[in-house]
PDB file of N, CA, C and O in Angstrom:
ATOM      1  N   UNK A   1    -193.776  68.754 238.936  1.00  0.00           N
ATOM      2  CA  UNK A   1    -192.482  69.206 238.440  1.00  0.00           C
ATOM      3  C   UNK A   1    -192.682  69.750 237.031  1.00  0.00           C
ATOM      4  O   UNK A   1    -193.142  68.977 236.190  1.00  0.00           O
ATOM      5  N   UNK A   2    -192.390  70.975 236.696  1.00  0.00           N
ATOM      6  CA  UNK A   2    -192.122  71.332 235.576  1.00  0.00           C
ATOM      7  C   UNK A   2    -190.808  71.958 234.999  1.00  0.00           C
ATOM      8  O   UNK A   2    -189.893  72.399 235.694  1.00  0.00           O
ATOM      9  N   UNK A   3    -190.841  71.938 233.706  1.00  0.00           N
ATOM     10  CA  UNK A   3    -189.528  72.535 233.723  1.00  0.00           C
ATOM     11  C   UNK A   3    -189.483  73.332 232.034  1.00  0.00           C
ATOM     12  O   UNK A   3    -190.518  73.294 231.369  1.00  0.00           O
ATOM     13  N   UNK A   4    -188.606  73.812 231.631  1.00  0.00           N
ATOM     14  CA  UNK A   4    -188.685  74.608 230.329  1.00  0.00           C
ATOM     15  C   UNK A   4    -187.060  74.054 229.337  1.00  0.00           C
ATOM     16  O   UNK A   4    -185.946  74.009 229.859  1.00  0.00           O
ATOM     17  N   UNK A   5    -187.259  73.815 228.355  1.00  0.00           N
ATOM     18  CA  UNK A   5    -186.017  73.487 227.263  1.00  0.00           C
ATOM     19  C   UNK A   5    -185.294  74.736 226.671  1.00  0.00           C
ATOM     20  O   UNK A   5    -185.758  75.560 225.882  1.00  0.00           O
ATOM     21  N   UNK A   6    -183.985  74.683 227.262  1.00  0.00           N
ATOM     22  CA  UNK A   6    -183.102  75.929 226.575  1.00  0.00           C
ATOM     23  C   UNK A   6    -183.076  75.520 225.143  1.00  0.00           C
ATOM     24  O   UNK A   6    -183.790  74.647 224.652  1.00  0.00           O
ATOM     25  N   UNK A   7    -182.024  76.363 224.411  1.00  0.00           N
ATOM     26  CA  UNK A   7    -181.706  76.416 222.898  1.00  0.00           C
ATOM     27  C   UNK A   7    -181.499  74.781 222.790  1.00  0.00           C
ATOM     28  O   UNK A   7    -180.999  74.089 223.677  1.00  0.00           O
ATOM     29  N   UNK A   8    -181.979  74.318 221.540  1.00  0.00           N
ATOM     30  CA  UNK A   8    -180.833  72.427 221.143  1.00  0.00           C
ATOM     31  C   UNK A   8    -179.639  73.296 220.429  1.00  0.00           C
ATOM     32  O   UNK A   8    -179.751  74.259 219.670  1.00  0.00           O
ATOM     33  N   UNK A   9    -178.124  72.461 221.058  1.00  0.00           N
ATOM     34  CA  UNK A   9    -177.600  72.058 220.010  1.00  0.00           C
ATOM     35  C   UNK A   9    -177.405  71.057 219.695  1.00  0.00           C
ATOM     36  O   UNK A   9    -177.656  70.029 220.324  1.00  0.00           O
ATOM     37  N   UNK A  10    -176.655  71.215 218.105  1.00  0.00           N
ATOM     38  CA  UNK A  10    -176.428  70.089 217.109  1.00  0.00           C
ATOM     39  C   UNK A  10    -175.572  69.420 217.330  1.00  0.00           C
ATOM     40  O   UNK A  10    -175.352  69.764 218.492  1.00  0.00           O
ATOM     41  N   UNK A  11    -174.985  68.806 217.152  1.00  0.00           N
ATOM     42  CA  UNK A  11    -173.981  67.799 217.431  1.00  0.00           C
ATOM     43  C   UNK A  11    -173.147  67.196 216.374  1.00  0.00           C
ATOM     44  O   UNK A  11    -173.079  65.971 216.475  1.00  0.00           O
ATOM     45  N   UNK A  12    -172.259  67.895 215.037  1.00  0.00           N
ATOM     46  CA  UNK A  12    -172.305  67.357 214.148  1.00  0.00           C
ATOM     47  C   UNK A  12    -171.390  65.905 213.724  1.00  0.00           C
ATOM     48  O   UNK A  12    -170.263  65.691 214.170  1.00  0.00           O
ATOM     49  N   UNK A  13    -172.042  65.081 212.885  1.00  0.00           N
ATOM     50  CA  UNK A  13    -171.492  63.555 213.029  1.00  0.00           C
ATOM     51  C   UNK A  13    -171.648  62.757 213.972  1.00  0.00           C
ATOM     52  O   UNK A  13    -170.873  61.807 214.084  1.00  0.00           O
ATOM     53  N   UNK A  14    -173.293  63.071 215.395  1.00  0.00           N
ATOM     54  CA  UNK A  14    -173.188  62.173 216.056  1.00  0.00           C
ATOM     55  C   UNK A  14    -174.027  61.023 215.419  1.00  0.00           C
ATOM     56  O   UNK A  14    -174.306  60.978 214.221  1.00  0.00           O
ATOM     57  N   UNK A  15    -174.370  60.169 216.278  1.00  0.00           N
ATOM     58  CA  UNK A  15    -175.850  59.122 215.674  1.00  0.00           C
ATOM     59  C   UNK A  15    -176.211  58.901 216.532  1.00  0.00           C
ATOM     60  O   UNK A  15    -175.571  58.593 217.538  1.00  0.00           O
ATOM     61  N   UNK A  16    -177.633  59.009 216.378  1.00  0.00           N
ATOM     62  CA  UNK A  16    -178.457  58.707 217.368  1.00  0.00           C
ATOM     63  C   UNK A  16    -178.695  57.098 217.965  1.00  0.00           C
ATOM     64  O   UNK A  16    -178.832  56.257 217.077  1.00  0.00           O
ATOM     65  N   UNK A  17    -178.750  56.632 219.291  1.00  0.00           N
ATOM     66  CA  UNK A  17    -178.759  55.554 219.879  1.00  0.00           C
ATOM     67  C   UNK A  17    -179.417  54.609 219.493  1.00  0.00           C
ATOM     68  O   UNK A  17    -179.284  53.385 219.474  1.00  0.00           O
ATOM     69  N   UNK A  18    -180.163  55.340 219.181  1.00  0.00           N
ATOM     70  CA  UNK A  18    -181.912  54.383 219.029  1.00  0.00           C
ATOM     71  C   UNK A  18    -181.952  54.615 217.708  1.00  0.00           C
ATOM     72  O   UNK A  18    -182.495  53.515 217.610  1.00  0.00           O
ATOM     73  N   UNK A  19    -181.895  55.026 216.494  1.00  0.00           N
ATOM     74  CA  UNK A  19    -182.290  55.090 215.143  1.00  0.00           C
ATOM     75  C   UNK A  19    -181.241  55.244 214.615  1.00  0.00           C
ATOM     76  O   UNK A  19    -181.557  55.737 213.533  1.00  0.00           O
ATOM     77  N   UNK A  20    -180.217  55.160 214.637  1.00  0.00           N
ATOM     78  CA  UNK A  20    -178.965  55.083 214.292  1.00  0.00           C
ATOM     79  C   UNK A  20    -178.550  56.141 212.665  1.00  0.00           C
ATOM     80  O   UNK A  20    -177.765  55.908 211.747  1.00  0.00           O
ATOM     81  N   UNK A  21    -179.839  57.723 213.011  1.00  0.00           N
ATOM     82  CA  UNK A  21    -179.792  58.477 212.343  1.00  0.00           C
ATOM     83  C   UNK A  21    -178.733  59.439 212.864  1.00  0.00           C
ATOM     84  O   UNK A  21    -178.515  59.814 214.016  1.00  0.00           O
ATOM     85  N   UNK A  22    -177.928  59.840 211.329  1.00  0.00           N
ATOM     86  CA  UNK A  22    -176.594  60.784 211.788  1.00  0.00           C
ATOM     87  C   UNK A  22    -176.843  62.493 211.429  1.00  0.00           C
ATOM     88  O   UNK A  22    -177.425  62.942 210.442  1.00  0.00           O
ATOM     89  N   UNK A  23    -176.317  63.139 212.366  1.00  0.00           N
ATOM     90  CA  UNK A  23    -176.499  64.765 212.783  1.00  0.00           C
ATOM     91  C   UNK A  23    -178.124  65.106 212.879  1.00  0.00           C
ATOM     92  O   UNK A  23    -178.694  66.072 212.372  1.00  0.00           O
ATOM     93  N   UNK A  24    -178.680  64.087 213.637  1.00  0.00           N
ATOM     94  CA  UNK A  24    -179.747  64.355 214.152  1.00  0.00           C
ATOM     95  C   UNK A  24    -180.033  64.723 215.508  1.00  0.00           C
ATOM     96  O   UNK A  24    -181.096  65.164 215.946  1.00  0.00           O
ATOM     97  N   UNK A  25    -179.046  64.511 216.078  1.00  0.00           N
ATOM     98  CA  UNK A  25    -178.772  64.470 217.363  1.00  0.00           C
ATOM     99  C   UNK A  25    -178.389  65.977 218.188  1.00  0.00           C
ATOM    100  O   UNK A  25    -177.822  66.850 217.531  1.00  0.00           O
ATOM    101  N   UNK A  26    -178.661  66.179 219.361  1.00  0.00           N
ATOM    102  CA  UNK A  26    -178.470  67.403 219.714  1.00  0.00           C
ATOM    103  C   UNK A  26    -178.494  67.667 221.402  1.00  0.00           C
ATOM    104  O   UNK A  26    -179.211  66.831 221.951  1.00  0.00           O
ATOM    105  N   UNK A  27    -178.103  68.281 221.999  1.00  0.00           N
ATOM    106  CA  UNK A  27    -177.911  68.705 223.563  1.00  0.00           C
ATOM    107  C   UNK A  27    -178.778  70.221 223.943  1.00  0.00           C
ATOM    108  O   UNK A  27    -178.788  71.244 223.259  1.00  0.00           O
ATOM    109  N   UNK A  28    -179.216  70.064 224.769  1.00  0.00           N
ATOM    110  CA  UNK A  28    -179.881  71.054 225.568  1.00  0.00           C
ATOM    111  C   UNK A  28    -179.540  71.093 227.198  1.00  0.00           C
ATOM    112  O   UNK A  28    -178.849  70.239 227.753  1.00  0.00           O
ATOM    113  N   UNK A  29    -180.097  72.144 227.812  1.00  0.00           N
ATOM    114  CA  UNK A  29    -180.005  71.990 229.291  1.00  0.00           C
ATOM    115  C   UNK A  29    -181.657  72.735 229.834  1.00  0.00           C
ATOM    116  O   UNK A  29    -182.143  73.825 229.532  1.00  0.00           O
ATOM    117  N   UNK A  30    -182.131  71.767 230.617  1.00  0.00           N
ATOM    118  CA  UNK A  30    -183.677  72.299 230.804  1.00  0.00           C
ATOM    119  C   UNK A  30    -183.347  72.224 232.442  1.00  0.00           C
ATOM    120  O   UNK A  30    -182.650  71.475 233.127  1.00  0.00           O
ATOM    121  N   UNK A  31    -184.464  73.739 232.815  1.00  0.00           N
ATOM    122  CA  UNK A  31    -184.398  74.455 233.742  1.00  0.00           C
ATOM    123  C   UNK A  31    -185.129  73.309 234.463  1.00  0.00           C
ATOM    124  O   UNK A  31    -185.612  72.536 233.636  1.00  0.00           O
ATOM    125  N   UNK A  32    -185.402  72.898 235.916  1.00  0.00           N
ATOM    126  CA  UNK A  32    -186.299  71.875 236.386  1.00  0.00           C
ATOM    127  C   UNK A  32    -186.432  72.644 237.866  1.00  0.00           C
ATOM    128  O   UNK A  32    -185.563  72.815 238.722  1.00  0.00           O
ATOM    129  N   UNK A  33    -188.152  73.133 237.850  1.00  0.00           N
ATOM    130  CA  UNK A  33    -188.382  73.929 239.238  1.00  0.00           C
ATOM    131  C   UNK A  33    -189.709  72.506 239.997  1.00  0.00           C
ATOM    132  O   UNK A  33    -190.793  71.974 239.759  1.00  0.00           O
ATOM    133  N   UNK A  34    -188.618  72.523 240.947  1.00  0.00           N
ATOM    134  CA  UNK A  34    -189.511  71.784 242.067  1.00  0.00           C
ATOM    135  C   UNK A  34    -190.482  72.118 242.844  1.00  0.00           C
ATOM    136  O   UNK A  34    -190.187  72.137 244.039  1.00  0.00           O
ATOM    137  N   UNK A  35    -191.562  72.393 242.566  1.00  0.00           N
ATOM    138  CA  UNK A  35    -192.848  72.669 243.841  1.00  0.00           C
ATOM    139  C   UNK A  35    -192.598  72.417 245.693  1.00  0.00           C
ATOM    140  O   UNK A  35    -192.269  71.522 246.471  1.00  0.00           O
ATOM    141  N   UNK A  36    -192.979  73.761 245.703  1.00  0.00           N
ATOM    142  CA  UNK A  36    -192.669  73.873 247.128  1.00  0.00           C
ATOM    143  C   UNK A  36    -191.070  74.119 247.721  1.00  0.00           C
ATOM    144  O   UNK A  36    -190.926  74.351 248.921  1.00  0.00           O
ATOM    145  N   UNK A  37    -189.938  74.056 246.849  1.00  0.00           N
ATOM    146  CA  UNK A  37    -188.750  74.622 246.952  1.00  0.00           C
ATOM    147  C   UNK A  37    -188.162  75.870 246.248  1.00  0.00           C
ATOM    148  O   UNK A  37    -188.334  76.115 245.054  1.00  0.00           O
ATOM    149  N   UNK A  38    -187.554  76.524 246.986  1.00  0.00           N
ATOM    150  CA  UNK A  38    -187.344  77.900 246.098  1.00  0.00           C
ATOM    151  C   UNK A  38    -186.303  77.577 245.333  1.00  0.00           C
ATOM    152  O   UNK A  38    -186.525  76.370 245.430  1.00  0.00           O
ATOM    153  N   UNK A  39    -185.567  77.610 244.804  1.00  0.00           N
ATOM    154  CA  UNK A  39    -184.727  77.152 243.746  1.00  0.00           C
ATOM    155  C   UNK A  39    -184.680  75.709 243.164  1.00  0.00           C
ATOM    156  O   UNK A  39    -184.696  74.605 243.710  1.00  0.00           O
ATOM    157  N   UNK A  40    -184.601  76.211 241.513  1.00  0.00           N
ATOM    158  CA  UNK A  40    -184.971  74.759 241.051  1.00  0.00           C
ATOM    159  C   UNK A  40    -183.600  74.327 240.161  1.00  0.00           C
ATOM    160  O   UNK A  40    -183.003  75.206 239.540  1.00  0.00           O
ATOM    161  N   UNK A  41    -183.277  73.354 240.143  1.00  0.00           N
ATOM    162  CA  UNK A  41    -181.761  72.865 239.078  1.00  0.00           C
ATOM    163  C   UNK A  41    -182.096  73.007 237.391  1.00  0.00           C
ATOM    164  O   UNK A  41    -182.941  73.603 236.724  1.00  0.00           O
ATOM    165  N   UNK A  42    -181.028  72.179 237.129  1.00  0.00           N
ATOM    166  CA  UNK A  42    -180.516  72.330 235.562  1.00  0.00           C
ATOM    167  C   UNK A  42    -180.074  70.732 235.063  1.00  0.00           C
ATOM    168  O   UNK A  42    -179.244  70.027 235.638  1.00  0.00           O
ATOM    169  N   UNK A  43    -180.661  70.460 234.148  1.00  0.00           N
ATOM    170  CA  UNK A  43    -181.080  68.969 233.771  1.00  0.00           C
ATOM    171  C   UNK A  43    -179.850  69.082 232.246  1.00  0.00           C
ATOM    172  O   UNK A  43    -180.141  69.959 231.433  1.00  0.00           O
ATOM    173  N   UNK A  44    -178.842  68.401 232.003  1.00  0.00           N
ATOM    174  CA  UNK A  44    -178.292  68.386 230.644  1.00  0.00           C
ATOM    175  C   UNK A  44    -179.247  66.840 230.293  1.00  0.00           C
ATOM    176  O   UNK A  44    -179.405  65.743 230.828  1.00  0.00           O
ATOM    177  N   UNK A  45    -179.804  67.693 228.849  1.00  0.00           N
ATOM    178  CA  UNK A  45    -180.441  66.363 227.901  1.00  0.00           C
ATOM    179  C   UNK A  45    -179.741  66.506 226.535  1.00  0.00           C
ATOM    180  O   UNK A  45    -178.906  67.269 226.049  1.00  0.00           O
ATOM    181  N   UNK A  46    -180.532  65.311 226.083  1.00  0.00           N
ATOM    182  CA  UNK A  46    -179.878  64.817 224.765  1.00  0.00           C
ATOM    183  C   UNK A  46    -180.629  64.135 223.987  1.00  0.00           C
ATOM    184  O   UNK A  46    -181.026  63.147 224.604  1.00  0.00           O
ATOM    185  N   UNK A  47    -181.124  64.174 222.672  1.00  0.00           N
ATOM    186  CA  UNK A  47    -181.821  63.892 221.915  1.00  0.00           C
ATOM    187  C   UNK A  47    -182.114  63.791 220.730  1.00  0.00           C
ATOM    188  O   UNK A  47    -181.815  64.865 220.208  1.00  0.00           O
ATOM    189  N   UNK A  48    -182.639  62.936 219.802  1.00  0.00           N
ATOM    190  CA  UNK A  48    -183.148  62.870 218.226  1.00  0.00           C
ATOM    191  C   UNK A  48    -184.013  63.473 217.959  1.00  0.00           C
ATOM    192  O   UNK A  48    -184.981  63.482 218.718  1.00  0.00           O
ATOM    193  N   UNK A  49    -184.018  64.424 216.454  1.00  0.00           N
ATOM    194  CA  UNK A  49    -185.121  65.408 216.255  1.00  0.00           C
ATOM    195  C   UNK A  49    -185.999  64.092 214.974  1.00  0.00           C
ATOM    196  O   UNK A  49    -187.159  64.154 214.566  1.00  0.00           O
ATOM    197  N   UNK A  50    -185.119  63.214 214.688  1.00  0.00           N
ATOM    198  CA  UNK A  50    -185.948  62.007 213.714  1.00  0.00           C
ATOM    199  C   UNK A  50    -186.741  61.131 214.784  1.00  0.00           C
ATOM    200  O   UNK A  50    -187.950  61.354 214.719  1.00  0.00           O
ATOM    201  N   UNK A  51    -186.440  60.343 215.597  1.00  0.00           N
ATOM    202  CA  UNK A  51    -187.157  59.468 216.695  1.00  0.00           C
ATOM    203  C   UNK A  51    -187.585  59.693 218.181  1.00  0.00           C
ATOM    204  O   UNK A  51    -187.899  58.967 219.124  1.00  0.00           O
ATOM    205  N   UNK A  52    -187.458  60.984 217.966  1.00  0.00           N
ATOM    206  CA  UNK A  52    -187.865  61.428 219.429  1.00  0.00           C
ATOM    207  C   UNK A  52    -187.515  61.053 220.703  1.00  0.00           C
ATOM    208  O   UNK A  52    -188.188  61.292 221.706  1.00  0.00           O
ATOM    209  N   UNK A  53    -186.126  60.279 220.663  1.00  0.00           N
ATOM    210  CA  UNK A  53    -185.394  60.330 221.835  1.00  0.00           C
ATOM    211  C   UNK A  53    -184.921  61.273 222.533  1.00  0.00           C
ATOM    212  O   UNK A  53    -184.471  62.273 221.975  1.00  0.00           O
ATOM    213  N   UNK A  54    -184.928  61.145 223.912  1.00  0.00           N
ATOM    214  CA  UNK A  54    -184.547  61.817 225.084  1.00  0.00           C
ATOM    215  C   UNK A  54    -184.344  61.204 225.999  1.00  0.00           C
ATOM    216  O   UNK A  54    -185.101  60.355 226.470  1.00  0.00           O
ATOM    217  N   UNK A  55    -183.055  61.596 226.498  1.00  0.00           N
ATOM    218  CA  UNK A  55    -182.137  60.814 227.941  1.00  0.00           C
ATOM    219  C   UNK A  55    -181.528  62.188 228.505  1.00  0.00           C
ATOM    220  O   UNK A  55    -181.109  63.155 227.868  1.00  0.00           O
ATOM    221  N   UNK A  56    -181.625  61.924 230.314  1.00  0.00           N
ATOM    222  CA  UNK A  56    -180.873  63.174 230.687  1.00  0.00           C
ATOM    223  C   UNK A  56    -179.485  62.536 231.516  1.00  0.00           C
ATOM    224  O   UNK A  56    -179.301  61.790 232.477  1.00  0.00           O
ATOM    225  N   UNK A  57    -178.420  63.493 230.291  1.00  0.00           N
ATOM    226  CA  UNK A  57    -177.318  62.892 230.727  1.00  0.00           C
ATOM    227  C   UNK A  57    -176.533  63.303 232.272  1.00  0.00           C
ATOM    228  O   UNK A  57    -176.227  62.363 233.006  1.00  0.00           O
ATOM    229  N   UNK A  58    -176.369  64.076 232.513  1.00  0.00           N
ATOM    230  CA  UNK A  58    -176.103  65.138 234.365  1.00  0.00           C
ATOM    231  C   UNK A  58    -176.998  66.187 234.244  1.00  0.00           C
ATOM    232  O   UNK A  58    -177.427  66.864 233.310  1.00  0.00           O
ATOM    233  N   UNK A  59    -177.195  66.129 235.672  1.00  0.00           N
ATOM    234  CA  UNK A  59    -177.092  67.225 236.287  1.00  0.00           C
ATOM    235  C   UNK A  59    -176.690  68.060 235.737  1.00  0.00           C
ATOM    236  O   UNK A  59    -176.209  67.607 234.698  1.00  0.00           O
ATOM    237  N   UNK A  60    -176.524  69.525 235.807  1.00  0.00           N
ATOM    238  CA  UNK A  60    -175.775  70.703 235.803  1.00  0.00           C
ATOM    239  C   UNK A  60    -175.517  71.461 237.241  1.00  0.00           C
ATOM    240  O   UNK A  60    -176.369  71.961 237.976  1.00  0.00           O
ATOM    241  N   UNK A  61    -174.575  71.421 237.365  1.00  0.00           N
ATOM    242  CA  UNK A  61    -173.787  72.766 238.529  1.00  0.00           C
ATOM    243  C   UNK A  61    -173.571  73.820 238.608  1.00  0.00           C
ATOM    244  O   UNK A  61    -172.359  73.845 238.396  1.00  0.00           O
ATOM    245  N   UNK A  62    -173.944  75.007 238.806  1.00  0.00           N
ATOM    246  CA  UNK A  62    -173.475  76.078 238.194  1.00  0.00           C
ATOM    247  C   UNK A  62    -172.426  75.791 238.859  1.00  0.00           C
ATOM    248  O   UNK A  62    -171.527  75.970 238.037  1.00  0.00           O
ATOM    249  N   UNK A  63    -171.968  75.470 239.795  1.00  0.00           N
ATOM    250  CA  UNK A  63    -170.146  75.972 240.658  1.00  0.00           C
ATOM    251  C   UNK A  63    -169.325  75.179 240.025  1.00  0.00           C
ATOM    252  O   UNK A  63    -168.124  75.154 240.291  1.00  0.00           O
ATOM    253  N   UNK A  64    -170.008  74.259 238.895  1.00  0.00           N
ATOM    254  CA  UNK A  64    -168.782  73.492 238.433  1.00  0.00           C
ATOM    255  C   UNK A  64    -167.961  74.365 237.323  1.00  0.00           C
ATOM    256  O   UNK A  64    -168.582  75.221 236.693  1.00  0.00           O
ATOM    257  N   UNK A  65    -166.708  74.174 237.102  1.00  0.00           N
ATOM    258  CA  UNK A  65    -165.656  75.075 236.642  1.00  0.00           C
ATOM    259  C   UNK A  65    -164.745  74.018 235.833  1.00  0.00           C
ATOM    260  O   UNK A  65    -164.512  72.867 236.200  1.00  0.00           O
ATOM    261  N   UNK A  66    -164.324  74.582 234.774  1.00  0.00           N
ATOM    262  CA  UNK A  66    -163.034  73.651 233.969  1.00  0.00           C
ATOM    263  C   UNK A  66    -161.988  73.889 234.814  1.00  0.00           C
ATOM    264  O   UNK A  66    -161.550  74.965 235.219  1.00  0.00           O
ATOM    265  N   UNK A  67    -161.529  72.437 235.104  1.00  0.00           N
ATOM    266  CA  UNK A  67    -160.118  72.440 236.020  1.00  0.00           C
ATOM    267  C   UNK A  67    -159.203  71.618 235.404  1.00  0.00           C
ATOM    268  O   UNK A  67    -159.612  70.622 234.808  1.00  0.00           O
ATOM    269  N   UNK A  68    -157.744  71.940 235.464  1.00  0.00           N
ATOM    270  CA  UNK A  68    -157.253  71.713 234.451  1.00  0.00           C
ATOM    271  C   UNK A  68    -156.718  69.633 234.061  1.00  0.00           C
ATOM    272  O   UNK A  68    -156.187  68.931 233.201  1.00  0.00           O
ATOM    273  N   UNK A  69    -157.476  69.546 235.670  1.00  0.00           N
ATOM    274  CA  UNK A  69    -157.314  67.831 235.605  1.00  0.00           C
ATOM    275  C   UNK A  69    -158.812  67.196 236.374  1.00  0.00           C
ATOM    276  O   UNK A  69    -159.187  66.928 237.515  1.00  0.00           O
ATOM    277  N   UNK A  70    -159.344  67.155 235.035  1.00  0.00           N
ATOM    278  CA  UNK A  70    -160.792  65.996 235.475  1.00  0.00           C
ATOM    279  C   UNK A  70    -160.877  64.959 235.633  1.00  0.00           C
ATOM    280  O   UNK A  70    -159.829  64.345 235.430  1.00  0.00           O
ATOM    281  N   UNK A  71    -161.996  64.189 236.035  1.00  0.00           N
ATOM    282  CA  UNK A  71    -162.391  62.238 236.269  1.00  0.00           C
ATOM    283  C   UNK A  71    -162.681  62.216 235.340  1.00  0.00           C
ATOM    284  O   UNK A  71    -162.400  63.348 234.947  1.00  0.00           O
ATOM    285  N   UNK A  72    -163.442  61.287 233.913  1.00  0.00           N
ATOM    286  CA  UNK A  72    -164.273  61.058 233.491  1.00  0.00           C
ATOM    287  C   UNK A  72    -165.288  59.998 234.411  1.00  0.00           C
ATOM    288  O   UNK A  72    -165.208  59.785 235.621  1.00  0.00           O
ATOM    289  N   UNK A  73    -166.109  59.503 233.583  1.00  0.00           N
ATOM    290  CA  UNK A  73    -166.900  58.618 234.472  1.00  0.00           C
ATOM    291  C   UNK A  73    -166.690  56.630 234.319  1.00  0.00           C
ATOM    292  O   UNK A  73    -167.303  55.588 234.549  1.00  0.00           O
ATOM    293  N   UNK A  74    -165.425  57.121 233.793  1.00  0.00           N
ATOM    294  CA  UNK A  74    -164.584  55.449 233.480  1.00  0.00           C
ATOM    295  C   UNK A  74    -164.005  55.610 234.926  1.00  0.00           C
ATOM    296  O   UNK A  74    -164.192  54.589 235.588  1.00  0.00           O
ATOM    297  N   UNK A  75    -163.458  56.446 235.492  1.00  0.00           N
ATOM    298  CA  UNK A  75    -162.446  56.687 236.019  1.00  0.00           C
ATOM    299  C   UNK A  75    -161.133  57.574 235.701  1.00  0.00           C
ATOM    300  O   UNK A  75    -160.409  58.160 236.507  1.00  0.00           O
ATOM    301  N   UNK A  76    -161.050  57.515 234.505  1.00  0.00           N
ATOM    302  CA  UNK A  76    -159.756  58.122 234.094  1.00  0.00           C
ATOM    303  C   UNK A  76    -159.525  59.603 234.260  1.00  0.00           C
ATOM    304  O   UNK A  76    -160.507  60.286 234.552  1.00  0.00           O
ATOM    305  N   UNK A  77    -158.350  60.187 234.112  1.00  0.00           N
ATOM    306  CA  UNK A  77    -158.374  61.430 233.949  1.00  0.00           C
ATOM    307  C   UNK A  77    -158.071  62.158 232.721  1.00  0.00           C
ATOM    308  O   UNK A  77    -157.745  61.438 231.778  1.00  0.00           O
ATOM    309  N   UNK A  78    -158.096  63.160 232.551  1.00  0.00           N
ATOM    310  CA  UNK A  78    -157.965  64.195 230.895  1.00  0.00           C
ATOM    311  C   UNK A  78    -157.578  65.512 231.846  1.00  0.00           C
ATOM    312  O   UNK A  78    -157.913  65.928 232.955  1.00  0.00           O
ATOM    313  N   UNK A  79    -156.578  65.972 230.652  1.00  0.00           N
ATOM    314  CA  UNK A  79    -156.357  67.230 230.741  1.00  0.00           C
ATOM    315  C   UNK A  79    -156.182  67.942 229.764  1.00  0.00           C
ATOM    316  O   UNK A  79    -155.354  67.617 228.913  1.00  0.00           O
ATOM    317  N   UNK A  80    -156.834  68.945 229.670  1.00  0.00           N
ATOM    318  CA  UNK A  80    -156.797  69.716 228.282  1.00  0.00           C
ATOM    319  C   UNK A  80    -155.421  70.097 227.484  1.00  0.00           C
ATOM    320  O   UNK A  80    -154.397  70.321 228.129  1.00  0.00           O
ATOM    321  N   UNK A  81    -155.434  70.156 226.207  1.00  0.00           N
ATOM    322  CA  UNK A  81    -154.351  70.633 225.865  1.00  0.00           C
ATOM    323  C   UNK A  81    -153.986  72.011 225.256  1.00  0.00           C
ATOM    324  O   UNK A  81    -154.887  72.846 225.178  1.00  0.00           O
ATOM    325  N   UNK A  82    -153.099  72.232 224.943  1.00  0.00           N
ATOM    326  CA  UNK A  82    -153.537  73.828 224.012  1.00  0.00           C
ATOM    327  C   UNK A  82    -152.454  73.492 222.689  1.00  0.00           C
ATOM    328  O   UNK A  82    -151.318  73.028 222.789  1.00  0.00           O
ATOM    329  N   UNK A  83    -153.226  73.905 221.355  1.00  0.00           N
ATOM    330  CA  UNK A  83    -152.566  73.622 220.584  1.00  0.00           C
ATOM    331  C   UNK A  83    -151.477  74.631 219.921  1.00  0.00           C
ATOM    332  O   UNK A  83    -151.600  75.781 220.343  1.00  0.00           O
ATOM    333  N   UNK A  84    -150.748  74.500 219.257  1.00  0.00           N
ATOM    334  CA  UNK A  84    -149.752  75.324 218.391  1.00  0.00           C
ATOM    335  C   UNK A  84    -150.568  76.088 217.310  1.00  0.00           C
ATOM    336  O   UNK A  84    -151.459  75.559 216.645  1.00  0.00           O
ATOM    337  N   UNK A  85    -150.008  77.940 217.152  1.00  0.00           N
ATOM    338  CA  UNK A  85    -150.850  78.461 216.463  1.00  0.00           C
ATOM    339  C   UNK A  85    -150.659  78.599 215.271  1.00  0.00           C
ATOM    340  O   UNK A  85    -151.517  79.130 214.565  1.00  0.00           O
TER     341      UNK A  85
END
């Protein structure tokens, strides 16, 4: 299995899990091609550029779409709002 790291972003004011260093932290999505299958997925990661953490948080979908009433992964739901201009 190999795979390649898109752009990081930053994340500003997060902290990192493990070193509990702040705006070190950052998100990517890495391409992941499987041997012997013709199409390969999309890995969302997350990581410290101070301690060298990395966890992959989902999957990626391309068919997934903002809808205007989601799950989170508590259970709950959210719906976006739009603010006053």
């Amino acid at each position: 299995m190999s795979g390649s790291a898109g752009r990081r972003r930053f994340i500003a004011g997060a902290t990192c899990p493990r070193c509990g260093e702040v705006d070190k932290v950052f998100t990517q999505i890495r391409s992941i091609e499987i041997p012997g299958q013709g199409a390969g997925s999309e890995q969302r990661e997350r990581g410290c550029v101070s301690c060298d953490f990395l966890e992959t948080i989902s999957d990626v979908d391309s068919s997934d779409k903002l809808t205007e009433e989601s799950k989170t992964e508590a259970g709950g739901t959210w719906s976006p709002v739009k603010l006053p201009e």
